[in-house]
Every structure is written in structure tokens, then in C-alpha cells.
N, C-alpha and C positions, 0 to 999 in steps of 0.2 A: 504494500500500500504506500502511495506517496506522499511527501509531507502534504502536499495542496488536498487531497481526499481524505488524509488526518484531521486537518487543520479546518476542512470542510464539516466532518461530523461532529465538530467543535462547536462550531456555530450554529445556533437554532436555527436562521432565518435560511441561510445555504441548505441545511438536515431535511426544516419544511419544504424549501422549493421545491427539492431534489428527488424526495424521497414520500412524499406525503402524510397520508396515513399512515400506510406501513411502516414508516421512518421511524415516524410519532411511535406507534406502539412497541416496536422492537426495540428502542431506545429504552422507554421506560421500563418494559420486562427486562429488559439485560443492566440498567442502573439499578434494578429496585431489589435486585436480590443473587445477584451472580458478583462476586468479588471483582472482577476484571471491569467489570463497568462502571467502578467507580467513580472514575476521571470523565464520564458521559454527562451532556448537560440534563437537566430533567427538573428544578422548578424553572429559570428561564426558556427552555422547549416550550413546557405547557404553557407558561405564559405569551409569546411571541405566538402561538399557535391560537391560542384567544384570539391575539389580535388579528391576525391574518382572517378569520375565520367572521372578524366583524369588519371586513371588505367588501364591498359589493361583489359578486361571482366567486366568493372564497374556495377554496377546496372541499370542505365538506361544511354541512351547518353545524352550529355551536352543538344540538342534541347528540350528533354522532358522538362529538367528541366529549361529554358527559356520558356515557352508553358505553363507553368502549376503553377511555384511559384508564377507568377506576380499574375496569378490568385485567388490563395489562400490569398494572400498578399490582393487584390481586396475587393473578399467578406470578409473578417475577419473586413477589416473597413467598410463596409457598412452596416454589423450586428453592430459596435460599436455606427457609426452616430444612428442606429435606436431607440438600446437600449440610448442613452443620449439624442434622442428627446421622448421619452415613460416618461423615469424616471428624466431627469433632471429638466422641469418647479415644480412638485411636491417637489421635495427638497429645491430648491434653492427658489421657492413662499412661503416657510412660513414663517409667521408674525414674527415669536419667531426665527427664524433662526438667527447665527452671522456670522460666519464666511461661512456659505455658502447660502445667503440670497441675496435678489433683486438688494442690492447696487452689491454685486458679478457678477450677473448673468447680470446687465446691462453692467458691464464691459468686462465680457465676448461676450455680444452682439457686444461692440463698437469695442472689439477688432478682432474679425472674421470677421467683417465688415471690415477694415484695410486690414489688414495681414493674412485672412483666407486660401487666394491661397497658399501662397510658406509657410504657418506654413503646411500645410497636407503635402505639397510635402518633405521638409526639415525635418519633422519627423520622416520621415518616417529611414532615419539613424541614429536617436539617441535612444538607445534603454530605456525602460520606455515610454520615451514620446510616442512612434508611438502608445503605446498600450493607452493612456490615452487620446492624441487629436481627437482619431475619435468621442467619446461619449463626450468630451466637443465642439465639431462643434456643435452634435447634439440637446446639453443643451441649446448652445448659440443660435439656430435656424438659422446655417449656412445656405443658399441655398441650396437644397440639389443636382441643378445640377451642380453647381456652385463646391458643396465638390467633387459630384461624378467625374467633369470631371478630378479635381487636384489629386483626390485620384486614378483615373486609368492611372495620369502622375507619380508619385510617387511610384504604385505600380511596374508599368512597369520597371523605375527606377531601383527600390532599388531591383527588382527579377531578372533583368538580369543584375546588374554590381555586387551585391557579389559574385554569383556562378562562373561570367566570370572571376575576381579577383583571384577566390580559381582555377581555373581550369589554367590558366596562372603564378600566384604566387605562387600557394601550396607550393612550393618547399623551397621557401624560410623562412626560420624559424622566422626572426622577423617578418615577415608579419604577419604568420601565428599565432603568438602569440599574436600580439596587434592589430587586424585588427578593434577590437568597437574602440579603441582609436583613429585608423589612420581615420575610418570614420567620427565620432565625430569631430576629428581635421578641418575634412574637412568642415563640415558642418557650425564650428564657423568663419572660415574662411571666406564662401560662406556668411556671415549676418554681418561679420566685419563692411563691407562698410556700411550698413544699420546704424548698431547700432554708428556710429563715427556719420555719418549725425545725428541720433536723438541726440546725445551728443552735436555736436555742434548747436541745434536749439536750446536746451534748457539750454547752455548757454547762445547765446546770447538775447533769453527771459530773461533770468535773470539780464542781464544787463540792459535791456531796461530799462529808467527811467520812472519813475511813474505818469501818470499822472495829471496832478493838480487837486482836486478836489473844485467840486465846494459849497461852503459856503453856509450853512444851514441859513445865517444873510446875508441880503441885508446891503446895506451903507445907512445912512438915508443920504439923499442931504440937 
């Protein structure tokens, strides 16, 4: 592949022209839950895809793409759950493993166990992670109907408000420009509240006093 046809699936507005729907959707399935797609664009896509879409003769109408991204969005993490329940007990169970080893992997357990629901859902806008949490649900031995049901609240989500976004704000040039950032913002916002509560539990653990223990020497009478 050459840099010009790298550098092309880089860009939403080239990926849209180029590629149409299908772009759209293969993009999103291969960002939302295969490790290698990382580096894929997929909130500015869906958004630029909005806007495209609220053009006179656009490629397809805004409903197709409400009907179809969630879906792609859908299956991309349900192939991701699958592949991190396949390949992650083998990694993270060996003996000789350090940093991606048992003590990890239980943490990972305890942690999906917690905060499994709203990490699928709330991932699903920060971009990296949406593509990295479906395959650590599925290392962690998330539920998997428990992932499936968060993951088609998320999917739903996050494929009908970017495009609805781009199709209503296109227009507007700072949106358009920093729309990962405005989501992201959103998203830290939306766990603010969570993360103050776990701040202040674990000060005032820290304050708790210690204590007393008890003496390994009895008192002779």
C-alpha cells in the first residue's frame, strides 16, 4: 500500500468519497474492536459522514446511516470480546509473564466486575480505548451478556449521536475540527463525579487510624 492510499484512509472526507458506505462501515468494524485498527479515524468519519450526508444528493440518507453504523460499531466489538476471550487467558497465565501476568489479569477481572457496564459504554467515545476494551472485557472474562447488552447501548450511542452531530453541526468549523476532543471532554466529565467519590473514599481510608494491634506477649499476672 502506498503512503498516498495510507494517508488517504487517514482522512474521513478522501475514506467517504472513495469508499462510501462500505468505507464507513469496514472502518468502524475494524476500529471498534480488532487491535490493528487503532490508528483508523472513526469519531471524525462518523462525523464528516453526517455532514456529507446533509448535502443535497448525498450518498446515502442520514437513516441508512443511523441503521447500519451502530451496527458495524456492534459487531467490531463482539469480534474484539471474542478475540480477548481466545487469546487473553494464554498471555496473561504464564508463569514467567511480568507485566502482563495473573496479578494483571486478576485485576483486570476485579475490575470488569466493578465498572464493566459504563467502561464498554463510555469507551466507546474515547478513541484508542473503544478499540482496546472490547478484547480486555474479553481477557478479563467479562459476562459476555452482560458486555453484549452495554456494548449494543454504546454502540447505538456513539453511531447515532456522531453522525447526528456532523449532520446538524457540520457547519460549524470549531466543531468540526475538534469534535474527538469535545467528545473526550464529555466523556471525562460524564466519570468526574465517579472519580471525586473514589478520591474522597480513599482519603478518608487514609485517614482512618490504625488499629491497635494486638501483642504477640501476654502480661505475666
Amino acid at each position: 500500500m502506498t503512503t498516498a492510499m495510507s494517508a488517504g484512509l487517514l482522512n474521513p472526507d478522501t475514506l467517504v468519497s472513495t469508499f462510501g458506505l462500505i468505507g464507513i462501515l469496514a472502518t468502524v468494524f475494524v476500529e471498534s474492536g480488532l487491535l490493528l485498527g487503532f490508528f483508523l479515524p472513526g469519531d471524525s468519519l462518523l462525523f464528516t459522514a453526517g455532514v456529507l450526508v446533509a448535502q443535497p444528493n448525498s450518498f446515502v440518507p442520514l437513516w441508512v446511516l443511523l441503521l447500519t453504523v451502530p451496527l458495524a460499531a456492534i459487531l467490531g466489538d463482539q469480534c474484539g470480546y471474542v478475540i480477548g476471550r481466545a487469546a487473553g487467558p494464554p498471555i496473561f497465565e504464564r508463569p514467567t509473564a511480568k507485566r502482563l501476568g495473573p496479578a494483571q489479569l486478576a485485576r483486570a477481572h476485579a475490575y470488569f466486575d466493578k465498572y464493566g457496564p459504563r467502561t464498554v459504554i463510555l469507551a466507546r467515545f474515547v478513541p484508542v480505548v473503544r478499540t482496546v476494551i472490547p478484547v480486555m472485557a474479553g481477557a478479563a472474562d467479562m459476562r459476555y451478556r452482560e458486555f453484549t447488552l452495554y456494548n449494543i447501548v454504546g454502540g447505538l450511542a456513539w453511531g447515532t449521536i456522531v453522525p447526528t452531530l456532523g449532520y446538524w453541526l457540520g457547519g460549524i468549523d470549531f466543531v468540526r475540527a475538534h469534535i474527538e476532543l469535545i467528545l473526550i471532554a464529555v466523556v471525562v466529565l460524564s466519570v468526574a463525579p465517579l472519580i471525586a467519590n473514589y478520591a474522597r473514599a480513599a482519603l478518608r481510608q487514609g485517614r482512618r487510624p490504625a488499629e491497635p494491634s494486638v501483642s504477640a506477649d501476654t502480661t505475666h499476672s
